[in-house]
C-alpha positions in Angstrom: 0.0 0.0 0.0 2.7 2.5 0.9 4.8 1.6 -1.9 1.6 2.5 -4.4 1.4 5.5 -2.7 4.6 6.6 -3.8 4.3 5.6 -6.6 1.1 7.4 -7.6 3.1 10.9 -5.6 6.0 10.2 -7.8 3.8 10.5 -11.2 2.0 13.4 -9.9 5.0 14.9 -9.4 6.6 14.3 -12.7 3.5 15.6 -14.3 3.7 18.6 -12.1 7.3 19.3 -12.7 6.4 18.5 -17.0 3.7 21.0 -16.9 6.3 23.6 -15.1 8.8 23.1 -18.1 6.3 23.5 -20.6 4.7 26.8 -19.4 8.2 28.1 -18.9 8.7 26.8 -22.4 6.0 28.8 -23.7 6.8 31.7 -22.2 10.4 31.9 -23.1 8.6 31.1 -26.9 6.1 34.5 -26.4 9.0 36.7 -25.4 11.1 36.2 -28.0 8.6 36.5 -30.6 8.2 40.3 -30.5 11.6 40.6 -31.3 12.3 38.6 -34.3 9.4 40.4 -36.2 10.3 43.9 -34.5 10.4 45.6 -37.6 8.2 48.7 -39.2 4.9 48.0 -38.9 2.7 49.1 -42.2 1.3 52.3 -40.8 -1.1 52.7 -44.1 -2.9 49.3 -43.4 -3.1 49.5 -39.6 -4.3 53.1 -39.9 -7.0 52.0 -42.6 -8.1 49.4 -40.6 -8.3 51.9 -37.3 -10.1 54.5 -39.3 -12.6 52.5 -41.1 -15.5 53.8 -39.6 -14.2 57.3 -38.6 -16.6 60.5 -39.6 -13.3 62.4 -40.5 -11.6 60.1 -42.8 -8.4 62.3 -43.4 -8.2 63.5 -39.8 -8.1 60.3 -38.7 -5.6 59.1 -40.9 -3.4 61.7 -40.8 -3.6 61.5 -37.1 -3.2 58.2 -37.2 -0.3 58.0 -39.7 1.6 60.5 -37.5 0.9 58.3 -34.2 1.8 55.3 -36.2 5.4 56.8 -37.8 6.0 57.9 -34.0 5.1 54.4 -31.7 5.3 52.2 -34.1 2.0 50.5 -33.0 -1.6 51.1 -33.6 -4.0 49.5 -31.4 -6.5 47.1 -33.0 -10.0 47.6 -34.3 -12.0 50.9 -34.8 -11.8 52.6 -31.1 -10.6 51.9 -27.7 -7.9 49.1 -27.5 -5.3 52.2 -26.2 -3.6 49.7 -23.4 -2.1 47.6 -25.8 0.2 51.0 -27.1 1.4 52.9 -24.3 2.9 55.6 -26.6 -0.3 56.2 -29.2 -2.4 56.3 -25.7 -0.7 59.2 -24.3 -0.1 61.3 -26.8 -1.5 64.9 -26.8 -2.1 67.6 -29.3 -0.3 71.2 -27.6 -4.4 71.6 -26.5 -4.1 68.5 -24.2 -6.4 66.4 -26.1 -5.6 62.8 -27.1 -4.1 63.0 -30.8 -4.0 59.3 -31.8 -7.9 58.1 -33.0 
């Protein structure tokens, strides 16, 4: 009885530690992705795709274009999404006002 006992800690253990190493795996997998694709993003497409269903097409793509050039990031879909890019969230006209759409 004892010695099924330790046997049946010893797997869960193993599966445990295997788990571990494959999460730490992954995450060594996600943190180097970024880099090797670290490269220009295309602002024109990502600014389209932001500005799709903007009232002021040319505002927003200018605006956006300009944000884009700068961060190197737009956030995805139309509106909101600003956590994702730090640097297009905070950026301000001289008024104050948010300048990336």
């Amino acid at each position: 009885m004892a010695t099924s006992k330790l046997l049946i800690a010893s797997i869960l253990l193993c599966l445990l530690l295997l788990n571990l190493a494959e999460a730490a795996d992954q995450m060594e997998s996600t943190k180097a992705a970024p880099s090797s694709t670290s490269g220009k993003i295309d602002c024109g497409a990502a600014c389209a795709a932001r500005c799709q269903l903007a009232s002021r097409q040319r505002l927003c793509h200018r605006a956006c274009g300009t944000c884009c050039a700068r961060c190197n990031c737009v956030p995805p879909g139309t509106s909101g999404n600003r956590d994702v890019c730090p640097c297009y969230a905070t950026m301000t006209t001289h008024g104050g006002r948010l300048k990336c759409p």
